[in-house]
C-alpha positions in Angstrom: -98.0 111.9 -43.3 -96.3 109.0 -44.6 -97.7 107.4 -47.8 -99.8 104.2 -47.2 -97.1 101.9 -48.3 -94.5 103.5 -46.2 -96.2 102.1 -43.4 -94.8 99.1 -43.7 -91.6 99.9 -43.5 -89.5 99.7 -39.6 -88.9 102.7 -38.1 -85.2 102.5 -38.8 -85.5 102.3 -42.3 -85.0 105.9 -43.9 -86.6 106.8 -47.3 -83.2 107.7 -49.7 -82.1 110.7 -51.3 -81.1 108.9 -54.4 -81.9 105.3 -54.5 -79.2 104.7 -56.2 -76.5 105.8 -53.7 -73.9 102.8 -52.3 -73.5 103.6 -48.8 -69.9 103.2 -48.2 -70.2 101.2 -44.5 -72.2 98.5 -46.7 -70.3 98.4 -49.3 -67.0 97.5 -50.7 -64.4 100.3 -50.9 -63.7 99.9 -54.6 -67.9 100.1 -55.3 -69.0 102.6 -57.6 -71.1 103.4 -60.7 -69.9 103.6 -64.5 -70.6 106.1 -66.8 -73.5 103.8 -67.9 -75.0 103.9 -64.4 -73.4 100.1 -64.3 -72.6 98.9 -60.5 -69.1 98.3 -60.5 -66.3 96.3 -58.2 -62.9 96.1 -58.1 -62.7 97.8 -62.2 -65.8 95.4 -63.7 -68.9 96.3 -63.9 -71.8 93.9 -62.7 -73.4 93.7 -66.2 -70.2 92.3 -67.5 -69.8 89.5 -64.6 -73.6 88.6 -64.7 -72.7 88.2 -68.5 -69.9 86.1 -68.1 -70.7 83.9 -65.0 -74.8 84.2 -65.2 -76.5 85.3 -62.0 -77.1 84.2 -59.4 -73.4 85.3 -58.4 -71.4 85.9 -55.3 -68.3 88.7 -56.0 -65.8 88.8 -53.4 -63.6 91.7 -53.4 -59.9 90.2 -52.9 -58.7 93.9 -52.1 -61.1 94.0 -49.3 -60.5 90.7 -47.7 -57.3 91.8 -47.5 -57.4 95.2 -46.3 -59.8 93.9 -42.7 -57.4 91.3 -42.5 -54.5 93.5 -42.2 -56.3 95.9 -40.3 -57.1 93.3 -37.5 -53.7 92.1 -37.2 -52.1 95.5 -37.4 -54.7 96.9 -35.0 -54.6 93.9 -32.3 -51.0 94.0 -32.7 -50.7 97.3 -31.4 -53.1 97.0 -28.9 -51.4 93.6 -27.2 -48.0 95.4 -28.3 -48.9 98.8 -25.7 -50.3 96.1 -22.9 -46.3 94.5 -22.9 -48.1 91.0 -25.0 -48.8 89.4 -27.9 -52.0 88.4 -29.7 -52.7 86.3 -32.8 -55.9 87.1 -35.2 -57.5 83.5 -36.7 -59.6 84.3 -39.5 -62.8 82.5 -38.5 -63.3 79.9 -41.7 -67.0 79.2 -40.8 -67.8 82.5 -42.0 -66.9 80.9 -46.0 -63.6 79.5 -46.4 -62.2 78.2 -49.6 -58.4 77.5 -50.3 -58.4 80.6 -52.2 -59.7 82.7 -49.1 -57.1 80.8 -47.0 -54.9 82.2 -48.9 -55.1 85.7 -48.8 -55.9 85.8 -45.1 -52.6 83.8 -44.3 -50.9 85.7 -46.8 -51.7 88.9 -44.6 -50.8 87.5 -41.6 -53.6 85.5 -39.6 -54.1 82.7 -39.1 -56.9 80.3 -39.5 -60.0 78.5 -37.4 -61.9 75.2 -38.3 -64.5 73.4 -36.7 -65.3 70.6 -38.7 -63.1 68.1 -40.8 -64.3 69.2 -43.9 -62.9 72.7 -43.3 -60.1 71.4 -42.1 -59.4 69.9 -45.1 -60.1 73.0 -47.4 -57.3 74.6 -44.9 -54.9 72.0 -45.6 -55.8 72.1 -49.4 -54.6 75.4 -49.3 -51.6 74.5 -48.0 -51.7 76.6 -44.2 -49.5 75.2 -42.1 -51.2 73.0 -39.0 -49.4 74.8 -36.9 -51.3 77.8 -37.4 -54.7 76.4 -37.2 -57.4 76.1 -34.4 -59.8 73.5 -34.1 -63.2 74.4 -32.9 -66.7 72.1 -32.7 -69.0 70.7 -29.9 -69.2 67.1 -31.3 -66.0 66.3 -33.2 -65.7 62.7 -34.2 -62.9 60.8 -32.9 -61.7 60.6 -36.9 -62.1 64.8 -36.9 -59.5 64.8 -33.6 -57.2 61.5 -35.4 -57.0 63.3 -38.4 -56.2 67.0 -36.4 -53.4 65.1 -34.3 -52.3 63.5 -37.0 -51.2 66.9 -39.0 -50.6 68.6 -36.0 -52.9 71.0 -36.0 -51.7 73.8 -33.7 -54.5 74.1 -30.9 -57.5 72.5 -30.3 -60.8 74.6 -28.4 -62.4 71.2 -26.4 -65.9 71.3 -25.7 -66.7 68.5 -23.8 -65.2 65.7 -21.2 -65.9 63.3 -23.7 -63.5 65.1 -26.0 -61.0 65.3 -23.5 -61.2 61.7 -23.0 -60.9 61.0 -27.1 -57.4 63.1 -27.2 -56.7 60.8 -24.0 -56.9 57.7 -25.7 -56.1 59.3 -29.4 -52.2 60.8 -28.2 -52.1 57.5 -25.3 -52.2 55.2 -28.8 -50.1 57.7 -31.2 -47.4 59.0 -28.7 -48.6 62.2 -29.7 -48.8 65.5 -27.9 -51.6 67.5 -28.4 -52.0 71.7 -27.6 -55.7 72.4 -26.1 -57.8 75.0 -25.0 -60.6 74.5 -22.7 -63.9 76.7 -24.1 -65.7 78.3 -21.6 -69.5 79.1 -21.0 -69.0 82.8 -19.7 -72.6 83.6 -19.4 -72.4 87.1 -20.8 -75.6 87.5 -22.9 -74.6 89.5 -26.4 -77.6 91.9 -27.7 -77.6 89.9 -30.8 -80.6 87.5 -31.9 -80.8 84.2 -30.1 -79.4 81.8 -32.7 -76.1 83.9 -32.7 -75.5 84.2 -28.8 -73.2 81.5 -27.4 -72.1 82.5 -24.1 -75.4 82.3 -22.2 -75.9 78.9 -20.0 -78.6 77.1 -21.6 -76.6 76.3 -25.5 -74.2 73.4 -26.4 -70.8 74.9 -26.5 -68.2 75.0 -23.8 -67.8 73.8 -20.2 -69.8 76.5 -17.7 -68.0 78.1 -15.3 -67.8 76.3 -12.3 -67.3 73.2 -14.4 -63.9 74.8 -16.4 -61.6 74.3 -13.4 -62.4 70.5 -13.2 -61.7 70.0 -16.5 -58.6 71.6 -16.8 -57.2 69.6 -13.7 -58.1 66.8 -15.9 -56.4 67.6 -19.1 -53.5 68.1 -16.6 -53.0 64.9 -15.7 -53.2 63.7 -19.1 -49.4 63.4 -20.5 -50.4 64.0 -23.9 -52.2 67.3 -23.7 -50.6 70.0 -23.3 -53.1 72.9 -21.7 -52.5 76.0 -23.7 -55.2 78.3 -21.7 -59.2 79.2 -22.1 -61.4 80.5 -25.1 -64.8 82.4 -24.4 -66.7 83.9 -27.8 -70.0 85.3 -26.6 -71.7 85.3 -29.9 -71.7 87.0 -33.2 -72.9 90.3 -35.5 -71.9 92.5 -32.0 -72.0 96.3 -31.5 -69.9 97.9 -29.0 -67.3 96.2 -26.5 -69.1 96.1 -23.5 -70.0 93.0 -23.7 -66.2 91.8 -24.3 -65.3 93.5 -21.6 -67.6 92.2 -18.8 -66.6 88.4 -20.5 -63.2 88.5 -20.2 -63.6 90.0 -16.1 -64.9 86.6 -15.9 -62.6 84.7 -17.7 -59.6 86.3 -15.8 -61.0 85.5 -12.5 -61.4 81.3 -13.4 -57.6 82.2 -15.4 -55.9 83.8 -12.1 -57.3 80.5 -9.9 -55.8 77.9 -12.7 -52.3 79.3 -12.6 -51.9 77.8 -8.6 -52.2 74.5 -10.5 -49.7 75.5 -13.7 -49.5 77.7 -16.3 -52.0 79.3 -18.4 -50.3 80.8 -21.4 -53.0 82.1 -23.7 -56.9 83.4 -23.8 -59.0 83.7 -26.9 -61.6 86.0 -26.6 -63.2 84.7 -29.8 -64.7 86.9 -32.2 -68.4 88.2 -33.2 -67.5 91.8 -34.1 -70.2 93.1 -36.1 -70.3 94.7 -39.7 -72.7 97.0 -41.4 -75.6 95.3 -43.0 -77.8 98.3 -43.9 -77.2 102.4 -43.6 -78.1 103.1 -40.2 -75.6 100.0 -39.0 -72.9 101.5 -36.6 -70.2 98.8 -36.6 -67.5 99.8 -33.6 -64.0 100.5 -36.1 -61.2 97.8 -35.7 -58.9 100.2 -34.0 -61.6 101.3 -31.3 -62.5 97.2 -30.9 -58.7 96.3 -30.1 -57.8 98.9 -28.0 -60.3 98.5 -25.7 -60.9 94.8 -25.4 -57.1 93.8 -25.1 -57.0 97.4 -22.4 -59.6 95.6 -21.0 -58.2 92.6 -20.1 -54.6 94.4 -18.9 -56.4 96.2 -16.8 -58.0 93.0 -15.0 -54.7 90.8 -15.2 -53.3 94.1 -13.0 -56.1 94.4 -10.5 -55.5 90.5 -10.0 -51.6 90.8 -9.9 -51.1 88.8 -12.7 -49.1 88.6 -15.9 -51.4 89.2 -18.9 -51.3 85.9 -21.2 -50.8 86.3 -24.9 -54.3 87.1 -26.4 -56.2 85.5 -29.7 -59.0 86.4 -31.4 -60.9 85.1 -33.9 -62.8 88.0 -37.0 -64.5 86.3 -39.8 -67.8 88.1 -40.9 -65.7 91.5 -39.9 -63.3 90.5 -42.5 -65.0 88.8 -45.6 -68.7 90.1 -45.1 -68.5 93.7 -46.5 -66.2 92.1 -49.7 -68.9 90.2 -50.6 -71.5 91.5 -53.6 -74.4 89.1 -54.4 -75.5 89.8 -58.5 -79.1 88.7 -59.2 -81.5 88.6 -62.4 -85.2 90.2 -61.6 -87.7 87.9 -63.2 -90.9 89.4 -62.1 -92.2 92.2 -60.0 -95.8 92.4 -58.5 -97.9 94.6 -55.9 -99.5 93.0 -53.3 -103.2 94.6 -52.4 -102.7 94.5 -48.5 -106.2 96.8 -47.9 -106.8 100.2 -46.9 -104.7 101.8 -49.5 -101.8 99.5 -48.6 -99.5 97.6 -51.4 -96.4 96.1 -50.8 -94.3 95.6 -53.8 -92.6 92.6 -54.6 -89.7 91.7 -56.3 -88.7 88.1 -57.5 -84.7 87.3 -58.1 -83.4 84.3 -59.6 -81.7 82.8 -56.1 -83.0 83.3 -52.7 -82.6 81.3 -49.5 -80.8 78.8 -51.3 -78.0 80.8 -51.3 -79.0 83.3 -48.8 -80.5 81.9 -46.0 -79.8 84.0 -43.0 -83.1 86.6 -43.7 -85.2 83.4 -43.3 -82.8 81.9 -40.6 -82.8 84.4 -38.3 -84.3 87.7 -39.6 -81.3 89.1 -41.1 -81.5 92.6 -42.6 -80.2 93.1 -45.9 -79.5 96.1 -48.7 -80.2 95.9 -52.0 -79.6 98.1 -55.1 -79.7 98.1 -58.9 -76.9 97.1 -60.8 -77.4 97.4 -64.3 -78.6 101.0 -64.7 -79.5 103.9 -62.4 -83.0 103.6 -62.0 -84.9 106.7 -62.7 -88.5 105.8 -60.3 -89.2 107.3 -57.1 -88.0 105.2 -54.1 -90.8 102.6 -53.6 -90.7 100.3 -50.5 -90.1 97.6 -51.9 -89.3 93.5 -50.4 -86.7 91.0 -52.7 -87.5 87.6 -52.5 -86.1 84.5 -54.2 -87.7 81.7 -56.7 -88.4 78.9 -53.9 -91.4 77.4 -52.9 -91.5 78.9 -49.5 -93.2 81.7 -48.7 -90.5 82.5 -46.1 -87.9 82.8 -48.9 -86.8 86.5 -48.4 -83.8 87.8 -49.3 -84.3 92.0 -48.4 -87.2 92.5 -46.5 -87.3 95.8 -46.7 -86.1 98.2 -48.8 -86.5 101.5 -51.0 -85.8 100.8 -54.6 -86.0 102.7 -57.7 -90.1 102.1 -59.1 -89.0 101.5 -62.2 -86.9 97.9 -61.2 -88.3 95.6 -64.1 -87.5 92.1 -65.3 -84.5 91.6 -66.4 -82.5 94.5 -64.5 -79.9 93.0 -62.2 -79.9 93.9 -58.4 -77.2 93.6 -56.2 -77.4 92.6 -52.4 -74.1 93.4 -50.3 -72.6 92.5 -47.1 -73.1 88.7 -48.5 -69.5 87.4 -47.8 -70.5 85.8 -44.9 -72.3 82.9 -44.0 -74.0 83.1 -47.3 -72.1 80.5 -49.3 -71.5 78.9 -46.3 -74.9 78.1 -45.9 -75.9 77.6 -48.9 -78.3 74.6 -49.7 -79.9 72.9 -52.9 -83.4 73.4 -51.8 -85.7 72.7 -54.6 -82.7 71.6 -56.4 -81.3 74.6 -57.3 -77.3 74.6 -57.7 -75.6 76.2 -55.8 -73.9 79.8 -57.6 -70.4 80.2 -58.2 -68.1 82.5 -56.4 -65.4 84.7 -58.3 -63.3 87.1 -57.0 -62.4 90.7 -58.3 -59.4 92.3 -58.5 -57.9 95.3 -60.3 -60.5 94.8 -62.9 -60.4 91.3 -62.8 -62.4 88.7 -62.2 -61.7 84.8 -61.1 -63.5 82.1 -60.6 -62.9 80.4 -57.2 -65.5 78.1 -56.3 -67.3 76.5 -59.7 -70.9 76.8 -59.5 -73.0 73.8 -59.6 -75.3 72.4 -62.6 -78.3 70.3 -62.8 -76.0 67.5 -63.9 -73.9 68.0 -60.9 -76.8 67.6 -58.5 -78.4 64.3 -60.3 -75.0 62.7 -60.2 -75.9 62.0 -56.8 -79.1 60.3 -57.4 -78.4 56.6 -57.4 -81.6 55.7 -59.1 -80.8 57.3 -62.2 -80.0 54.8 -65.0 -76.1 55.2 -65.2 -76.3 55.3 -69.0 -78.8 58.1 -69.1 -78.1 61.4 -69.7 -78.7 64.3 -67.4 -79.2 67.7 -68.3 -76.0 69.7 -67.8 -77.4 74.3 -67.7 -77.7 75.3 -64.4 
């Protein structure tokens, strides 16, 4: 019979061995433990970046970034190479994008997708060529698609007969010629959580179906687009290809009826491959996802006699989400009377859904572990939460810790690399963390982290000759 506590835990939740272990699927490769029981990443040790830095931190391992990289192009490569095409990986930037990140994905190869004009920015900061970007968002501003035509971004996904008729008027006034893809509604539910679908009917992005074909013979007669083919991503955090599979039959059937009206070069397949968050998280390995998406699709170009186009696809949390290591402080730890013998055990970190916000966004599942010390306790179900004023501010909702986890010790959270800085906030004004980056026992700063100072800088109703407090 399971303890009272254990009650609360989900079925899929296991009690450990060893509360201490790192699960390798979660974690990065280089993760281990020093002699002092100290988490480690990339050669240094967590005590010594929560020293240097402070905590809240966000650790990217630069080794790993580049390893999935290089395993998506290598593995899609093969895969387009044995189906007699070509495909190109974008690294998807939403999932957290900074110049130095930019960097190392176009440094192995891929290349990159925006979607607003602020990340298009950070792209160009970094100095990727334009020609190897893509352009992606459901309400770009006609200054987003001046600015992209203007640098010659390589494609842009439209979303919208509005947007078509922006580019109209944007290359009509510029002389410009602009590459497009039409993004397309293929109605293929994914078994992810409702905020993270986008191929079902009833959401904002793309043109449905039966309304693709109209609006590619309109970008047709437009002399300064130049149709490039169709893009379809069905949502992300995905399991399995099944779902690819059955989206791209549909796609190919609305591809084959274009090409009596021209050509149709390309199709992006978008991304949404799914990492490990916690133990018992299967994620489908790179080699298994290309081979039998891009089969896939040469197997429904041939059952339609037709040539199969050259193929993109677009990884981000599969390539930066397992590198990233989030390093917090424990202030306090409490237990919760819940009745009948029940207590649920508490444990209060110096961040939360300020920088974490995808446990109270959409019921993300996170890991956590100590850091600073191999805890010597029994397992103890246990739930991390952060220091807002929210009572949904929950950063690992469930999970077995050491009993002994007391202030002061630091706990790591991993799988944080994406969507974690990227939606980041300064809820109850609390700045924003930094980001470094490890690397044969190295560690970088590449994103500052914010202070006090820097958030009351943009208050305009503070006297300009006051001062303002500058710890974070």
């Amino acid at each position: 019979m399971l303890p009272p506590a254990d009650s609360l835990a989900p079925e899929w939740l296991v009690v450990p061995e060893d509360a201490n272990d790192l699960p390798p699927a979660v974690w990065p490769a280089s993760a281990a433990r020093d002699r002092d029981g100290a988490l480690v990443l990339a050669g240094v040790a967590a005590t010594d970046l929560a020293r240097t830095f402070g905590t809240p931190l966000l650790v990217l391992d630069e080794d790993e970034v580049r390893s999935r990289a290089r395993a998506f192009r290598s593995a899609f490569d093969a895969a387009a190479a044995d189906s007699g095409t070509t495909a190109q990986v974008y690294y998807a930037g939403k999932a957290f994008l900074s110049t130095t990140v930019a960097r190392w994905v176009v440094d192995e190869g891929l290349r990159v997708d925006v979607c607003t004009g602020g990340e298009l920015e950070v792209a160009l900061a970094a100095g990727v060529a334009p020609a190897s970007l893509g352009f992606h968002g459901n309400n770009k501003s006609v200054r987003e698609l001046e600015r992209a035509v203007e640098v010659g971004v390589g494609s842009i996904i439209v979303d919208s007969a509005i947007e078509i008729e922006r580019l109209a008027a944007i290359t009509a006034r510029t002389g410009a010629t602009q590459r497009v893809l039409v993004r397309v509604i293929s109605g293929v539910h994914a078994e992810t959580h409702e905020f993270l679908a986008t191929a079902h009917e009833d959401q904002k992005f793309g043109f449905p179906l039966p309304d693709a074909a109209q609006a590619v013979a309109r970008i047709r007669e437009i002399p300064g687009l130049d149709f490039a083919g169709l893009h379809c991503h069905i949502g992300s955090q995905i399991f399995g290809v099944a779902g690819f599979r059955e989206s791209a039959s549909r796609i190919l059937d609305l591809h084959a009826a274009l090409l009596d009206g021209g050509a149709v070069p390309q199709l992006n397949l978008g991304g949404g491959f799914g990492i490990a968050y916690t133990s018992v998280d299967d994620p489908t390995p790179i080699e298994t996802l290309a081979g039998e998406i891009v089969a896939a699709v040469a197997e429904g170009c041939a059952a339609r006699g037709i040539d199969v186009p050259a193929l993109s696809f677009e990884p981000g949390r599969a390539i930066v989400g397992t590198a990233g290591v989030t390093l917090y402080e424990v202030g306090t730890t409490k237990d919760v009377e819940l009745g009948s013998g029940i207590v649920r055990r508490y444990i209060s970190v110096d961040g939360g859904m300020s920088d974490n916000a995808r446990t109270a966004l959409y019921g993300a599942q996170f890991s956590a572990r100590l850091a600073s010390r191999v805890g010597d306790g029994d397992p103890q179900l246990s739930r991390v939460v952060g220091k807002h004023c929210e009572s949904g501010d929950i950063v690992v909702d469930h999970e077995y810790l050491p009993g002994d986890v007391a202030p002061g010790d630091l706990l790591a959270v991993p799988a944080t690399g994406a969507y974690c800085a990227s939606l980041a906030s300064n809820y109850n004004h609390v700045p924003r963390p930094p980001i470094v980056s490890v690397r044969d026992g190295r560690a970088t700063v590449i994103v500052r982290g914010e202070t006090v100072a820097d958030l009351l800088s943009r208050d305009a109703g503070i006297d300009a000759a006051g001062s303002a407090p500058s710890d974070r």
